[in-house]
C-alpha positions in Angstrom: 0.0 0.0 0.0 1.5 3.4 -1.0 1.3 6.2 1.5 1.3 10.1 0.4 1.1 13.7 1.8 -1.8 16.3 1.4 -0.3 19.8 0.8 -1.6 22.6 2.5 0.2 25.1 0.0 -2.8 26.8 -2.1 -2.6 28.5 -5.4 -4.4 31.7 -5.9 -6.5 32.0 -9.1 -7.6 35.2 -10.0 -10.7 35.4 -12.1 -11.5 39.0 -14.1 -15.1 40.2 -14.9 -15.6 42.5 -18.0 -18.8 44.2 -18.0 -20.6 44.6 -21.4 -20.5 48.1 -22.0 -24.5 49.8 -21.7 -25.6 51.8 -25.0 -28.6 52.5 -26.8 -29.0 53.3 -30.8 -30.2 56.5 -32.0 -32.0 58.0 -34.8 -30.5 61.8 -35.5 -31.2 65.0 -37.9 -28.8 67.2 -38.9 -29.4 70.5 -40.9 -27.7 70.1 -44.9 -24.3 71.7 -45.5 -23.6 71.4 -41.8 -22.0 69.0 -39.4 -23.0 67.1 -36.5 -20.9 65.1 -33.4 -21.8 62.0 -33.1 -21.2 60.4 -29.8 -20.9 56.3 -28.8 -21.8 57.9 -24.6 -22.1 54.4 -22.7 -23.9 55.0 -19.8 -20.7 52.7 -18.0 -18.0 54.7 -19.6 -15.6 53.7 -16.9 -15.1 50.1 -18.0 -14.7 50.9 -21.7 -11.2 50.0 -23.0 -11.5 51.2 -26.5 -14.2 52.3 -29.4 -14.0 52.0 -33.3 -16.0 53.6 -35.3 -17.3 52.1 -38.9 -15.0 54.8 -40.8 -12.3 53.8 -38.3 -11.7 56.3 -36.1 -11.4 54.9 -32.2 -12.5 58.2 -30.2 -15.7 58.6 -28.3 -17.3 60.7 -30.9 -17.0 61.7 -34.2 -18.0 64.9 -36.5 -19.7 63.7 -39.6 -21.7 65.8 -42.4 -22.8 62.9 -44.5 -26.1 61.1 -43.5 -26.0 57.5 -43.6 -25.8 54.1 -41.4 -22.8 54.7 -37.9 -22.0 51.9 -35.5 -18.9 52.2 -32.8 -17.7 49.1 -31.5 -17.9 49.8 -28.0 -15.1 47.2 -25.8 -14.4 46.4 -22.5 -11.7 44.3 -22.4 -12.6 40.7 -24.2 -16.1 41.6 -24.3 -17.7 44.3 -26.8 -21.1 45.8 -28.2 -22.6 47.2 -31.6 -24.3 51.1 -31.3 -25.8 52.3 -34.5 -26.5 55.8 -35.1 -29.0 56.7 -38.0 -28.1 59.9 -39.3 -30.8 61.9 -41.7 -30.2 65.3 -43.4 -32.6 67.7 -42.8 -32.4 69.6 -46.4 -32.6 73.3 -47.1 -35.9 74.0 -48.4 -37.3 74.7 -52.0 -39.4 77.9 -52.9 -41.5 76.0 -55.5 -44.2 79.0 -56.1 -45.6 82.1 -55.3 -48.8 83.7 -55.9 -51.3 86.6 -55.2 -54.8 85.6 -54.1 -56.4 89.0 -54.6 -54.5 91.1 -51.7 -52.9 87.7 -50.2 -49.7 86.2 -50.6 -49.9 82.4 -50.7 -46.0 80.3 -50.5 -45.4 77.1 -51.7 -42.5 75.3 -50.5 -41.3 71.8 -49.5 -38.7 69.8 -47.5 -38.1 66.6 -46.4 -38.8 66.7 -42.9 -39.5 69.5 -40.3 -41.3 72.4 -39.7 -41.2 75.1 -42.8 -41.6 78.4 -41.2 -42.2 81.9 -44.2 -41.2 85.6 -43.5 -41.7 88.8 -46.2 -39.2 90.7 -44.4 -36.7 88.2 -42.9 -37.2 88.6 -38.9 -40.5 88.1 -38.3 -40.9 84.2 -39.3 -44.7 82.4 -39.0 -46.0 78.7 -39.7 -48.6 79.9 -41.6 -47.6 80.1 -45.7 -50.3 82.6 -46.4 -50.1 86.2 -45.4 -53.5 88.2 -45.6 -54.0 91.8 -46.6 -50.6 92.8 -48.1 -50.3 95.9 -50.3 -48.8 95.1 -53.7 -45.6 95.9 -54.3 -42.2 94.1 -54.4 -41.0 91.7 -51.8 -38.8 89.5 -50.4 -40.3 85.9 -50.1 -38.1 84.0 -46.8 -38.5 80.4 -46.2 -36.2 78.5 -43.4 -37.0 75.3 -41.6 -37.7 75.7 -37.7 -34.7 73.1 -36.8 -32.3 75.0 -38.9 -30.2 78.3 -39.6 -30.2 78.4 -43.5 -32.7 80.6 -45.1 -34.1 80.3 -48.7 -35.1 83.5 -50.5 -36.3 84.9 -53.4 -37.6 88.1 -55.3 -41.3 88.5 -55.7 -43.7 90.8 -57.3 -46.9 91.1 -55.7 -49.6 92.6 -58.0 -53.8 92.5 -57.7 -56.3 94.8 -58.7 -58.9 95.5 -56.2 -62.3 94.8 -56.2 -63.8 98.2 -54.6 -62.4 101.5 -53.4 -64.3 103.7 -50.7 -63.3 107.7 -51.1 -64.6 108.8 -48.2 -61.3 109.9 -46.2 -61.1 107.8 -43.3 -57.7 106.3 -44.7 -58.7 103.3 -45.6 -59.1 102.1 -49.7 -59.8 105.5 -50.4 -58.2 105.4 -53.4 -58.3 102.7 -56.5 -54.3 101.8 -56.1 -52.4 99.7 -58.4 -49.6 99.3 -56.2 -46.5 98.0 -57.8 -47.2 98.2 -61.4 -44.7 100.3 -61.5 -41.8 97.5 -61.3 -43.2 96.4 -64.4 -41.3 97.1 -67.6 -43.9 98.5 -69.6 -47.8 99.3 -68.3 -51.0 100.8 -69.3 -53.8 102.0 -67.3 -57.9 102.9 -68.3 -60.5 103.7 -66.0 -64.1 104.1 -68.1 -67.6 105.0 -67.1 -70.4 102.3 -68.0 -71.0 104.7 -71.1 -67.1 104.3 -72.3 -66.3 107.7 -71.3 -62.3 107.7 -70.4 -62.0 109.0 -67.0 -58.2 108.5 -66.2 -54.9 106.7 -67.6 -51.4 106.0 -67.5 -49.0 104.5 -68.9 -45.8 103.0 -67.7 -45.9 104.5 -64.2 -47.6 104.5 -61.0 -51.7 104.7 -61.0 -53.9 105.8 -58.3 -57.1 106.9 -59.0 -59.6 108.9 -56.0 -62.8 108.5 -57.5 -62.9 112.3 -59.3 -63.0 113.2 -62.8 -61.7 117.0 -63.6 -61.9 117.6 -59.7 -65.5 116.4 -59.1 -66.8 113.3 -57.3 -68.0 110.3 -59.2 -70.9 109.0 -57.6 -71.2 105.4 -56.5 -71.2 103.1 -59.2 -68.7 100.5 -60.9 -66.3 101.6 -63.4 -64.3 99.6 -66.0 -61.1 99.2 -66.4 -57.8 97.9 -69.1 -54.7 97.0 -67.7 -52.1 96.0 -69.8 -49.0 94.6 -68.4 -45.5 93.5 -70.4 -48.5 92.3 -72.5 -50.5 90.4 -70.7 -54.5 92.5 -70.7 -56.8 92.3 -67.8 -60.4 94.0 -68.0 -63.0 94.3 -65.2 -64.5 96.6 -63.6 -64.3 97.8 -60.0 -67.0 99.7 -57.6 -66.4 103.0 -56.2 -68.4 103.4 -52.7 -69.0 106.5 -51.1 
């Protein structure tokens, strides 16, 4: 029978935990022809050993100005996790028309996403794409989007002929007003009774017309008129109300 010896001497083993690093993916805008940092932010930072990015860089965050598809590698020691980023361009937006609804100014413009906000003098922006009650003339058409600084602009004529004038001096449409004909190239204005009698014109300037003919009052009635502008003839008639 063989005999042995237990030994009391005792190896230490040392065992190491790596903690899977705690992220969350995300779904982020950025404004077109800017930049945006893009961040891996475990909510565990303190056991991360490293990070790598899918266009290879190995900080914490990046700066990108491209939308697309990002994941970072996020490690902690032996052990490691995937956080992807979707990244979508908010674009600038598009002035696609204009018009005049009588004395109102009605915007048309598009984006891909956000809130379009519309201006006709550049600091005083609303959500609203109509604006009521604006005297002809020439203007400034702004357009931005709420999330971003860029600001899409362009030129634009506002011209209507109105409907009724009342010449009884209280300021208000007391005079038949073509405003901003006059940024026209070429123009020409008639005003006629219902018998054909010309009563005022003008040509390739300005018109305003107060309801006289050689300095008396015209009493209430409508009146007809031909305007002509770069070519294009509108006839109608509008009603003077005293």
């Amino acid at each position: 029978m063989l005999g042995g010896c237990l030994s009391t001497t005792r190896t230490p083993l040392q065992v190491n935990y790596f903690e899977i690093p705690n992220v969350t993916d995300e779904t982020l805008e950025f404004c077109e022809n800017t930049s945006i940092t893009l961040f891996a932010n475990p909510t565990n930072p303190g056991i991360v050993t490293s990070y790598l990015w899918s266009n290879g860089e190995t900080t914490d965050q990046i700066d990108v100005s491209s939308a697309g598809t990002y994941t970072v590698q996020v490690n902690s020691g032996s052990c490691s996790v995937i956080k992807t980023i979707q990244l979508n361009q908010i674009n600038n937006p598009t002035i696609e028309s204009v018009i005049s609804d009588g004395n109102d100014i009605i915007i048309n413009a598009s984006s891909n996403t956000g809130t379009l906000l519309y201006s006709l003098n550049g600091n005083i922006f609303q959500p609203s794409n109509t604006f009521f009650n604006v005297d002809g003339g020439l203007y400034t058409i702004y357009v931005k989007n709420q999330e971003c600084a860029h600001i899409t602009s362009q030129s634009y004529l506002h011209f209507y002929i109105p409907k009724f004038f009342t010449p009884n001096n209280d300021g208000e449409n007391d005079v038949f007003d073509l405003k901003g004909i006059e940024y026209y190239s070429t123009s020409f204005v008639s005003i006629f009774d219902r018998y054909g009698k010309l009563l005022k014109s003008s040509r390739n300037s300005s018109f305003s017309w107060d309801g006289t003919f050689n300095n008396q009052q015209l009493p209430t009635n409508d009146y007809w008129y031909i305007v002509v502008i770069d070519g294009q003839k509108f006839t109608g008639h509008v009603t003077l109300k005293r």
